[in-house]
C-alpha positions, 0 to 999 in steps of 0.5 A: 097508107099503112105499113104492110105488117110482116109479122103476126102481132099474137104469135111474132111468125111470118105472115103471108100474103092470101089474096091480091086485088086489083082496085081498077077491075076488082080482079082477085088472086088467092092463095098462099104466097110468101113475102118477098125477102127484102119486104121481110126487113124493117121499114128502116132497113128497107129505107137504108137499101133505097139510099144506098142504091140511089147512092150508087153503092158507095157508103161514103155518100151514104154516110155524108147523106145519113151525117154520119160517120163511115164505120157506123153506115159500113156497120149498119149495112153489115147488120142488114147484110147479116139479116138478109143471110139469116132470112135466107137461111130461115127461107131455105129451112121452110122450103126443105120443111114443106117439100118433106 
């Protein structure tokens, strides 16, 4: 099955989710949605989130897993955990923007 884009591919912004379909009834719901934050992030940093759950939180089973050493698996969740502040941030000014 194939990725669910989060960007648009002429201008870069932020998609949107218009319609949502049920396969088994065909039931439809449209309207303007927004993509959760975490479907946000890259399909790697999605996938680093899922291990690192399954690994209870604790980076040094996510580094034996990733074989790679702690400080690189402790920098890599920094760098996910700065994106997710700065989707929020981003998220936070569109809400203040539409609410004008």
């Amino acid at each position: 099955m194939s990725q669910l884009p989060v960007q648009c591919p002429a201008c870069k912004e932020q998609l949107k989710v218009k319609r949502l379909v049920c396969e088994n009834c065909q039931t439809q719901v449209e309207g303007l949605y927004e993509l959760p934050l975490l479907v946000r992030l890259e399909s790697e940093e999605q996938a680093f989130l899922i291990d690192f759950l399954k690994c209870s939180g604790s980076l040094k089973d996510m580094a034996a897993l990733m074989k790679l050493s702690y400080p690189t698996v402790r920098n890599r969740l920094d760098e996910i955990i700065d994106k997710i502040k700065q989707l929020e941030k981003t998220v936070a000014k569109e809400a203040k923007e539409k609410s004008k």
